[in-house]
C-alpha positions in Angstrom: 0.0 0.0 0.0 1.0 3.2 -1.0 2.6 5.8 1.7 1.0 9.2 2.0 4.3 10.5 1.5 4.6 8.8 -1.6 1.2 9.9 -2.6 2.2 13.4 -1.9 5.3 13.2 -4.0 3.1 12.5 -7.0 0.6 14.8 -6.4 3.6 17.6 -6.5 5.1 16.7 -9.2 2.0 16.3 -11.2 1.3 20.2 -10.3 5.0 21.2 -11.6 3.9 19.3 -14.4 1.1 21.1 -14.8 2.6 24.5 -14.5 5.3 24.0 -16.9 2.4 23.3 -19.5 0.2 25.9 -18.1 2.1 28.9 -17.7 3.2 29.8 -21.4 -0.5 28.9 -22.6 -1.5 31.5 -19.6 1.4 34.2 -20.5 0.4 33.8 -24.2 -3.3 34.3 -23.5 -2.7 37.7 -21.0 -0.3 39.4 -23.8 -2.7 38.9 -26.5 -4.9 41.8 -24.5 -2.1 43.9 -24.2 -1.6 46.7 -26.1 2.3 46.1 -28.1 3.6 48.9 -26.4 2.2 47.5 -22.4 3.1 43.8 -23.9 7.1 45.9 -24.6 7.0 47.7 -21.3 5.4 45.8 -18.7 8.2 43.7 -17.3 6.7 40.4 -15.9 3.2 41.7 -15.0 1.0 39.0 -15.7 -2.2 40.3 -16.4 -3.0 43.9 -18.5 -3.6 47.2 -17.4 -6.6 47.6 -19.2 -7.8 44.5 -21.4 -8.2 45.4 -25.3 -9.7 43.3 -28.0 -8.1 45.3 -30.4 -5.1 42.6 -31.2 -7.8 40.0 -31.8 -9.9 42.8 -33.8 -7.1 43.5 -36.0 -6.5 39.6 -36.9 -10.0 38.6 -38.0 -11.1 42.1 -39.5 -10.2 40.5 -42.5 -9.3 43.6 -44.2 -5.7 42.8 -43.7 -4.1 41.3 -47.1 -1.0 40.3 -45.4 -2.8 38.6 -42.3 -5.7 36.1 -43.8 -6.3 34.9 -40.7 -9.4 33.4 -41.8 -8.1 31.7 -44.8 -5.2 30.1 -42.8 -6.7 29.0 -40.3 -9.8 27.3 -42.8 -7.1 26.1 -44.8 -5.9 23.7 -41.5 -9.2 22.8 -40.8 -9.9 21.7 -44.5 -6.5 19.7 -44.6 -6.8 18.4 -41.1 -10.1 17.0 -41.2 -10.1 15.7 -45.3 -6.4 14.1 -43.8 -8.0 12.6 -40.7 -11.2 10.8 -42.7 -8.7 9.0 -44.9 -6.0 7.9 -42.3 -9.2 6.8 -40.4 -11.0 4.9 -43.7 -7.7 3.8 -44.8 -6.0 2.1 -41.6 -9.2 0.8 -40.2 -9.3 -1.2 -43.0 -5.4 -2.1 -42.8 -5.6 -3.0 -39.5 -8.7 -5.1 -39.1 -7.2 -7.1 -42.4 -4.1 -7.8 -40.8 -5.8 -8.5 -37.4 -8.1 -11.1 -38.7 -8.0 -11.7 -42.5 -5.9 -14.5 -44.2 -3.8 -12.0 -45.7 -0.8 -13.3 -47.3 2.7 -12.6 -45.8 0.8 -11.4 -42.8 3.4 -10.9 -40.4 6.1 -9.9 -42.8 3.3 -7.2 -43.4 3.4 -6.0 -39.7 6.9 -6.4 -39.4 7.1 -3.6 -42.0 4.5 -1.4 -40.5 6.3 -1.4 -37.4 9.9 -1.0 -38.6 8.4 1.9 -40.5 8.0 3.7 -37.0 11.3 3.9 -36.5 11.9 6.2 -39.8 12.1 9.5 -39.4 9.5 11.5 -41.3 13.0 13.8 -42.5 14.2 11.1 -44.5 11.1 10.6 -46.5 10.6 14.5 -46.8 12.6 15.1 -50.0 11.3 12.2 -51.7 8.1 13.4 -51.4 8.6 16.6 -52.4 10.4 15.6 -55.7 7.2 13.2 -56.6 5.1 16.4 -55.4 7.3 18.9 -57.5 7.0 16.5 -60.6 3.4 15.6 -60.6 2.7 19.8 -60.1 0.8 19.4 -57.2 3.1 22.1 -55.5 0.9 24.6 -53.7 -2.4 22.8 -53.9 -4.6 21.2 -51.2 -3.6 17.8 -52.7 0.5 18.7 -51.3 -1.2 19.4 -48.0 -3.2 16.1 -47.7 -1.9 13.5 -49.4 0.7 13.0 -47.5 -1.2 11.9 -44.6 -3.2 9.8 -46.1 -2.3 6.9 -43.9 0.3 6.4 -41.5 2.0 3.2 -39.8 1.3 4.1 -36.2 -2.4 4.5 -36.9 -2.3 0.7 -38.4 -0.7 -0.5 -35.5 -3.1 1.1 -33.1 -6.2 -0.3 -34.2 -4.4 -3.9 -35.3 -3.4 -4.0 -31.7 -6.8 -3.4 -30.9 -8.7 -5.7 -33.5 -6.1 -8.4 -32.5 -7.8 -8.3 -29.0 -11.3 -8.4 -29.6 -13.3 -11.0 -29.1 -13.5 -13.7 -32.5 -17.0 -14.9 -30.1 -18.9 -11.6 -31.2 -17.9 -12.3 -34.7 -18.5 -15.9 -35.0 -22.1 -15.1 -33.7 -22.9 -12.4 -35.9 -21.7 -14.9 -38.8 -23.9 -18.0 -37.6 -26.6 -14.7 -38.1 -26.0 -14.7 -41.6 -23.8 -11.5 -41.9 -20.4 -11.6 -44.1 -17.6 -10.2 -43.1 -18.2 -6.3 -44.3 -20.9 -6.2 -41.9 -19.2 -7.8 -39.2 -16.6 -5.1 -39.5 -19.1 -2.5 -39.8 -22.1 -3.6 -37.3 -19.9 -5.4 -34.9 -16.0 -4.4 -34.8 -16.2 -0.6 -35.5 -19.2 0.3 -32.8 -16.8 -1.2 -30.2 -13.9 0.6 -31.2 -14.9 4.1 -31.2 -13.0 5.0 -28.6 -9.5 3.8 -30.6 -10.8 5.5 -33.4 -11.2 8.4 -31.5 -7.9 8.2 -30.1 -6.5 7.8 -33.7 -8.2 10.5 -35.2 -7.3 13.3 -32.6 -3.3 12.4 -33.0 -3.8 12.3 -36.7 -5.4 15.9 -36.4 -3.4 17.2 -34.0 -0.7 16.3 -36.0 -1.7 17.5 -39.6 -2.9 21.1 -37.8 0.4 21.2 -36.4 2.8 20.6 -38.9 5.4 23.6 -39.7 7.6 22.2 -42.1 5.6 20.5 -45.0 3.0 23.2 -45.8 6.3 26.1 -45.6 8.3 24.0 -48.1 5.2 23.0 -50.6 3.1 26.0 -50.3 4.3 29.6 -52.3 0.8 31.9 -52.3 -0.7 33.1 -49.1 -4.1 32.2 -49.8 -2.8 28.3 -49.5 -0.6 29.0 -46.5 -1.8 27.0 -42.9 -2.3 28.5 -39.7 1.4 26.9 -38.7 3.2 29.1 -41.5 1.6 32.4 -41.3 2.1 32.6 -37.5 6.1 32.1 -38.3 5.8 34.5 -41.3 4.1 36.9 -39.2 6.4 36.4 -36.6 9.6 37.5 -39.2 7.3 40.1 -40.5 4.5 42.8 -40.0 4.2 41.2 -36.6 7.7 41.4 -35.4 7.4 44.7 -32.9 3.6 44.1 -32.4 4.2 40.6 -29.4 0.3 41.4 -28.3 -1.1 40.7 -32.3 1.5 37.8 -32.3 -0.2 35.9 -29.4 -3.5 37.2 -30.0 -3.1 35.3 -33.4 -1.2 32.4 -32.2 -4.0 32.0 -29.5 -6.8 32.0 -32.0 -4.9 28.9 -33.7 -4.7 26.7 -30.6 -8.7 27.0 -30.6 -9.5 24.2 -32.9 -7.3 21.5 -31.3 -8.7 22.4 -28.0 -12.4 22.0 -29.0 -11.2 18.7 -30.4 -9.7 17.3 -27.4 -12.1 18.7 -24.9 -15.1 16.8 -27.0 -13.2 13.3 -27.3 -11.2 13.7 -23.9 -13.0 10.6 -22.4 -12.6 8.8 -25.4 -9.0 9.5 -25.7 -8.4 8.1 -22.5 -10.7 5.2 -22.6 -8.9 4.2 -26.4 -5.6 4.7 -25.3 -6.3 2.3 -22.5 -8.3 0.0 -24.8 -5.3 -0.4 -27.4 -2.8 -1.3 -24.7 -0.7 2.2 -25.5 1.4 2.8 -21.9 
């Protein structure tokens, strides 16, 4: 049995934890209603004289030709969601196939997928690009999507999953005439929401995230993502003005907040379920 000592231990270190993730979101939020010069001048005072709206104002007014705040940040919805529907169509498939199909060379197959994990996504990059660059999809949504199209880690979620579930439940619903697409679609997928879940909020958070890909691929700024024009921003008409700066980066960290706050319990409950410590 745990000592209450021990118990208090965690509990602290949980909270420092917490802080180090806390704080910069907190700082970020309190300078984006600051005016730039209070957000210059203000030392380490936390909160603003007098709140303004004005940063905020200035970003989605959408009179600004150099900030299209609006475009950007509907161009990483667009590419995150389209991106997360086919890495969740595609590897549900993969997996479930591997997990209980008589697939040939089966566990070469999964040997691959999880040796792939251990590439780094830098040494694929310039291949892609090249195949990009000579198919002229440079600077289109199809750049910004395709390469996310499925992923190895997502395969070996749910085929971790799959390989767990119970064959009864399927042998039952086959001895009640269904074939095996309507096993996996009546049977298997209702009971794995929650991995799915779990899959599609990594995939998102991932795609809306990404810096490199959509700078390298992408020239105009009405196909920039939220990720880029924060950095060009930050080099450019943004560069003395810290309160815009945060009051934009702040408006870009709403999206993958609403997501996690609405699957949260199914996060948890999937990450549990697929046997991910």
């Amino acid at each position: 049995m745990q000592s209450k000592g021990y118990k208090a231990f965690l509990i602290i270190i949980s909270i420092i934890v917490a802080l180090i993730f806390i704080v910069p979101l907190f700082w970020m939020l309190a300078t984006s209603f600051k005016t730039d010069q209070e957000a210059f001048t203000a030392g380490i005072r936390w909160l603003p004289k007098v709140f303004t709206l004005e940063n905020y104002q200035y970003s989605l007014s959408g009179q600004n030709t150099d900030t299209p705040v609006l475009t950007w940040m509907s161009n990483s919805l667009f590419v995150g969601i389209a991106g997360t529907l086919i890495v969740l169509v595609v590897d549900t498939l993969a997996a479930y196939g591997l997990a209980r199909l008589d697939v040939p060379f089966k566990k070469v197959l999964v040997s691959i997928f999880i040796g792939s994990l251990t590439i780094p996504w830098v040494i694929t990059f310039l291949p892609l690009y090249m195949e990009f660059n000579k198919m002229g999809l440079l600077d289109t949504y199809a750049v910004l999507i395709l390469p996310y199209s499925s992923n190895a880690f997502g395969v070996f979620l749910l085929y971790q999953y799959f390989r767990g579930f119970p064959k009864e439940l399927e042998e039952a619903a086959n001895l009640d005439g269904a074939n095996k697409w309507q096993v996996f679609q009546k049977v298997v997928l209702p009971s794995a929401k929650p991995v799915i879940w779990t899959l599609a909020i990594f995939t998102f958070m991932g795609i809306y995230n990404d810096f490199l890909w959509p700078l390298v691929t992408t020239n105009s700024p009405e196909m920039r993502t939220i990720t880029t024009g924060i950095a060009i921003m930050q080099q450019g008409s943004f560069v003395s003005s810290p309160g815009k700066l945060m009051a934009l980066t702040s408006l870009a960290t709403v999206p993958a907040i609403v997501l996690f706050i609405i699957g949260q319990r199914s996060f948890i409950k999937g990450v549990n379920q697929s046997g991910i410590k």
